[in-house]
Every structure is written in C-alpha cells, then in structure tokens.
C-alpha positions, 0 to 999 in steps of 0.5 A: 496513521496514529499507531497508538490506535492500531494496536488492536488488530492482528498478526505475526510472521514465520521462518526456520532459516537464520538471518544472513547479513543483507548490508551490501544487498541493501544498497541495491538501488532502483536505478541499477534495476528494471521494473519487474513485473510478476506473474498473475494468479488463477485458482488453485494458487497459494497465497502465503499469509505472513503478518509483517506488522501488528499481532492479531488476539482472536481466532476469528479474524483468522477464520474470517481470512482463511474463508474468503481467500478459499472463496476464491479458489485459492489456498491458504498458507499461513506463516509459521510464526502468525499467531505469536505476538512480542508486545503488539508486534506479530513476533519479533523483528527476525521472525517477522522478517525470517517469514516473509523472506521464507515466503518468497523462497517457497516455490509452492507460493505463488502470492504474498498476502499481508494479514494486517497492517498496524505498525512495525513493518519499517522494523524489519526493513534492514533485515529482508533478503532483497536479492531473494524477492528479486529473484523470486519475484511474486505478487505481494499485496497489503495497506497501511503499515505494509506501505514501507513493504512496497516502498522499500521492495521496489527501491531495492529491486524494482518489483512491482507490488500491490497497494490493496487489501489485505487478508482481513479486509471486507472482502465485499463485492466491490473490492474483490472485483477489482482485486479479479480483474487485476490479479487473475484477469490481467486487466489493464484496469482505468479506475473511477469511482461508483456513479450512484447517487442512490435516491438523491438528486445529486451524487453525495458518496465517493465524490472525486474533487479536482485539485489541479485539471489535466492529464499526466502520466508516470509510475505509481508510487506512494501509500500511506502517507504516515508511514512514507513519510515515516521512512525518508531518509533511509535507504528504504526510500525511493530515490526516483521520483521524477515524473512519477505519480504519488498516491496517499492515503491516510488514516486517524491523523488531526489535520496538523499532522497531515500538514506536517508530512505534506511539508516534509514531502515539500522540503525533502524535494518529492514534491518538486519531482512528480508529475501527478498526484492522488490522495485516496481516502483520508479516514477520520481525519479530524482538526483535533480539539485544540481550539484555536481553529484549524485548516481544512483537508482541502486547504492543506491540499491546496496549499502545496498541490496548486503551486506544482501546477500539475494534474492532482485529484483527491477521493479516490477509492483506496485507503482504510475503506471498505470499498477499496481498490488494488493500486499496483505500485511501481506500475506506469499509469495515467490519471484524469485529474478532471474526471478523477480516473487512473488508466493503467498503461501496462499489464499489472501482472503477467 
C-alpha cells in the first residue's frame, strides 16, 4: 500500500489519561495467551469511532460515518481528538494512541471501529496498553493501515479482531450483510464469492483462481500485505505461524513491490510455517513504467505459492473494495482452494 497515495483520507484519535510505560507489557506474547473471543453485537450498542491512522479534512465523511453506523441501530461515539490532524496523521502518536487505549477502558463501549486507514497506525504500536484491551476485550474492526492493530493485538493478547470495513467504507448491501451475520447474527459464516455472471455467458467479476487445490485448516492471520511486511521484525509481529492460514490484500503497489514482500515473507520464514494461504483483492496493482517488461501478479504468486504445495487461492472478496467481507483475525477456519471458500470453525463472536 503506497502511503504516499493515501494522505487524502480521514481521521485522528482521543484520550485524557497519560500515557503509562508499557515495555514489560509489551513482551506479552501470544504463546503465553489463549485466544479470546469477544462479545457480539445487537442494536442499541456504541461503537467507538477512533481514527489510529490518517487525518480526515471534510466534515462529510464524518457525516457519511455517523449516518450508517446509526443505520444499523448502533451508536455513535467518536474520539475526543478525531478531527485533529499533526501533518497527515489524525493527532499525534499520544493522542492517537491515549484513544483507542480510552476506547477499550470505556465500559459503555461495546466495539471499536477505526475510521480511516492510511498510515501511521504502526506508530503508535509501543504505546498501547495490551493488558487493558485484554482485559477488556471488544471487537475491534478496520483495513488497511489498521493491519498492524490486528497484528499486533493478537500477539500481544491473543484477542481476536476484525479485518473488515471501516466507519467510512461503502457501506453497501453486500458488505454490510456479511458484517450482520458475523457481528450481530453470530454467524459461522462459509464465505464465497457472488455467482453472477450478469447478461454474460460466463462469469467475468469476482473471479476465485485456484493456485494450489485442496483443503486446509488453521487460524486466520494476515492483512494488508504492506503493512505486515512492514513490521516484521518487531515485537508487534506474530511469532506463531504454523499451521495457520495467511491472508493478503494490498493496494496502489507496482507489481516489483508486491515481489519484494513476497520475498520477505519467504526469506523471514512465514512462508514455510503456514498451511494455507489467500490473497484477496490486489487494487490497481500495476507493472509500473519501467519499461523493461515486468512479471505478472499470477506469476509472482505462483512463484512462491506453488512450491509450498498447500491449498492457496487468490480473489477472494476483501480488500480496498466496495464488496467487501469482515475476516475475523486470529479465528480457525478452513478454506477450499478448489472452489475459493472459507469456513469458519468457531463462532466469530460470542
């Protein structure tokens, strides 16, 4: 994800309690913590709106959030510091930070929704209370730049989060459905993509490609592939890897790029670890103008997918999409890579 693209989005964040000293919290690891599950949601909950990444400058898309958050019978609670701004970044690193940790501490807060994604959200990594969210566990949801939220919680304390649209997506038909029936229904939801071929022989949209058939199971983990990549070797990324299932996404990267952090994942040993794999939705991921001729996204794919020799799809319906899924984060799950579907095997919610 090119963050020189995304400085044009939306933002910031909140909080009134000083910042404690979290070095020894930040050691927690995942091995020392069970997976936790958190509660689901039914009208009349709050969401609190914090914005860990990129500053908003119009009012509208505020509007636009507030309105269909409301639209589902929720309420709205934004950040106190949301519409600050420090350069493109939605506040400072403390503020930011200081909001989503006061998030989490609110008890009339039943969700966490990130506003925007952007850039920055890894900034303020080394500044979260991890023992607060695990203690307080709530459902935390958002794309893109929110990736090293996700990662980074669930290393630290094992709570599961949500990989899905945040409070100023298109909040269509589609997306919203699947949001219901994970979040509020409590659906163990198998998710394939749209059969429609519209006025055409064959299907031409939302096309799954099989890159290795077969089945596999293990814990979702993954996100924006930039951003993930962008953290390893910190504290903040997850040391467990075997036998899970990694899903990517990515958006505005010249095909070289997407290489790049497919080689990093190779040489850094993720690769090797996992027993399935999924990329989503590679938006406007282009060969560039070099003009010495460039591999395809299937061939980068291929190249360091087919040698694992286990079940990996590609097109799945999440990433910066209208159409697009909520992908619970640290939750097991199963995937067809013949017929491009994930099963999940436990409740996304409680």
């Amino acid at each position: 994800m090119q963050r020189r693209k995304f400085i044009q989005n939306i933002g910031i964040g909140s909080l009134a309690f000083p910042l404690a000293n979290f070095t020894e919290i930040d050691k927690i690891k995942l091995s020392n913590n069970s997976v936790i599950i958190p509660q689901g949601l039914k009208e009349g909950d709050t969401v609190g709106v914090v914005s860990p990444s990129s500053a908003i400058f119009e009012t509208e898309p505020y509007e636009i959030a507030k309105e269909s958050l409301e639209a589902m019978g929720l309420k709205v609670k934004f950040g106190k510091f949301v519409k600050s701004s420090y350069g493109h970044l939605a506040g400072t690193d403390e503020e930011r930070a200081e909001e989503l940790n006061n998030m989490f501490r609110d008890e009339n807060i039943q969700a966490v929704m990130a506003l925007r994604g952007g850039s920055g959200a890894a900034r303020i990594l080394d500044k979260l209370d991890y023992k607060l969210i695990k203690n307080n566990p709530k459902i935390f949801i958002g794309y893109s730049d929110i990736t090293a939220l996700h990662l980074a919680i669930f290393e630290k304390t094992g709570l599961v989060t949500y990989h899905g649209p945040l409070a100023v997506s298109t909040w269509n038909s589609f997306s919203f459905d699947h949001f219901k029936r994970l979040l509020f229904d409590k659906e163990k939801i198998t998710f394939t993509n749209p059969k429609d071929k519209g006025d055409n022989l064959a299907q031409t949209k939302n096309r799954i490609r099989t890159i290795q058939p077969g089945e596999a199971t293990g814990r979702l983990i993954g996100g924006n592939l930039s951003v993930l990549t962008g953290i390893m070797g910190s504290d903040y990324f997850p040391t467990n890897w075997e036998n899970n299932i990694l899903y990517l996404e990515d958006v505005g990267e010249q095909i070289y790029a997407v290489d790049r952090m497919m080689s990093q994942l190779q040489l850094g040993g993720v690769l090797d670890k996992i027993s399935g794999f999924v990329f989503g939705k590679c938006t406007s991921c282009n060969p560039g103008g070099s003009g010495y001729g460039s591999l395809t996204m299937e061939e980068v794919m291929d190249h360091y997918i087919k040698p694992l020799h286990i079940p990996a799809f590609s097109g799945a319906m999440f990433g910066h999409i209208d159409d697009n899924i909520t992908v619970p984060n640290g939750l097991k799950a199963k995937i067809n890579a013949t017929n491009g579907s994930i099963e999940l095997l436990e409740n996304p919610v409680k």
